[in-house]
C-alpha positions, 0 to 999 in steps of 0.5 A: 500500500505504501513503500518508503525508500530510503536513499543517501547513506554511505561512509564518511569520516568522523566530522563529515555530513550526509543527507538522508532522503526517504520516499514514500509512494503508493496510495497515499491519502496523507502522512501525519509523521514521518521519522527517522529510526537507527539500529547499531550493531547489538543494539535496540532500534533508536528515534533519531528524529520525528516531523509532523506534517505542520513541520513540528520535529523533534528529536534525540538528545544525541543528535540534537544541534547536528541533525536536522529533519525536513520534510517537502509535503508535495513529494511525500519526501523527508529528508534528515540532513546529518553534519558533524558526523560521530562514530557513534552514529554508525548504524543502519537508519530507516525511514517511519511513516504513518499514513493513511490509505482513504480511511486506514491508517497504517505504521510502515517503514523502509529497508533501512540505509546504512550509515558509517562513520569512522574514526 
């Protein structure tokens, strides 16, 4: 019903930057939240950042002051700009939407993108 693709990781060294872009397609009637999730290596599935479709955002303390979540409305596209780039950041990131389809609502989520950076 509704595919997120997630495009732009790769690796970077420590201090570099990388955007983050995700798709969604589909039948898509509107899209309340759209956010950003990572998993590192033995580790639980974290919030990176979220954005309401009124532009409100939030997002981990971790990242906060260095990432920056957007979101273009007309193209179903969020975007999370990442600068000042730490190892610790390393993960594989993916993309979270709710959207509903005519009436039904539903959480769907993309394959992930991998994120690496070294030291």
């Amino acid at each position: 019903q509704v595919q997120l693709v997630e495009s732009g990781g790769g690796l970077v060294q420590a201090g570099g930057s990388l955007r983050l872009s995700c798709a969604a397609s589909g039948s898509i009637f509107r899209i309340d939240v759209m956010g950003w999730y990572r998993q590192a290596p033995g580790k639980q599935r974290e919030l990176v950042a979220t954005i309401t479709s009124g532009g409100n955002s939030n997002y981990a303390d971790s990242v906060k002051g260095r990432f920056t979540i957007s979101r273009d409305n007309a193209k179903n596209t969020a975007y999370l700009q990442m600068n000042s780039l730490k190892p610790e950041d390393t993960g594989v990131y993916y993309c979270n939407a709710f959207a509903w389809t005519g009436v039904i609502g539903g959480d769907y989520w993309g394959q992930g993108t991998q994120v690496t950076v070294s030291s």
